[in-house]
N, C-alpha and C positions, 0 to 999 in steps of 0.2 A: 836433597837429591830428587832430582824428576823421577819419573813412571810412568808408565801407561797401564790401564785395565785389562788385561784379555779373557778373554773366555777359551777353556782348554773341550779340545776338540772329542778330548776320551772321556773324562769324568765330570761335562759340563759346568766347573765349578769356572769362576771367575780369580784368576792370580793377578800379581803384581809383575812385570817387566821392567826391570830396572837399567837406568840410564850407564853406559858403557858395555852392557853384552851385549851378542850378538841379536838374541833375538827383539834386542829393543831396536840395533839398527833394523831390522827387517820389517817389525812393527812400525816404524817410524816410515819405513817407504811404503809399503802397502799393507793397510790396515784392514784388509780383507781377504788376505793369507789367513790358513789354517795354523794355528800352534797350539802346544800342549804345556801342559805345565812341569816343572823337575821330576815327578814324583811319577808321572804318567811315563815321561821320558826315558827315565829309570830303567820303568818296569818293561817297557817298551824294547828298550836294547839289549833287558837281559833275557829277553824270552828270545829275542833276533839271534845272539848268542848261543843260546842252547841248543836253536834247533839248526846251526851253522856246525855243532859237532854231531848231530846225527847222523 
């Protein structure tokens, strides 16, 4: 299975992007987009989330 390296933009760590999601296609077109990793992502939409019901 291909992959590419990324580096996630919140928690500086380096993840794998794997071949058929989405953000391997977007890595795959420009490889100088910002992206994050699952875990950042996560935590990212759930804080988006909570503060959508305040």
């Amino acid at each position: 299975m291909n992959y590419y390296e990324a580096l996630c933009y919140n928690c500086k760590k380096i993840f794998r992007v794997y071949e058929g999601s989405l953000t391997y296609k977007q890595f795959k077109e420009r490889s100088n987009r910002i992206f994050c990793c699952e875990d950042c992502s996560h935590k990212i939409r759930m804080e988006a989330i909570k503060n959508f019901f305040r």
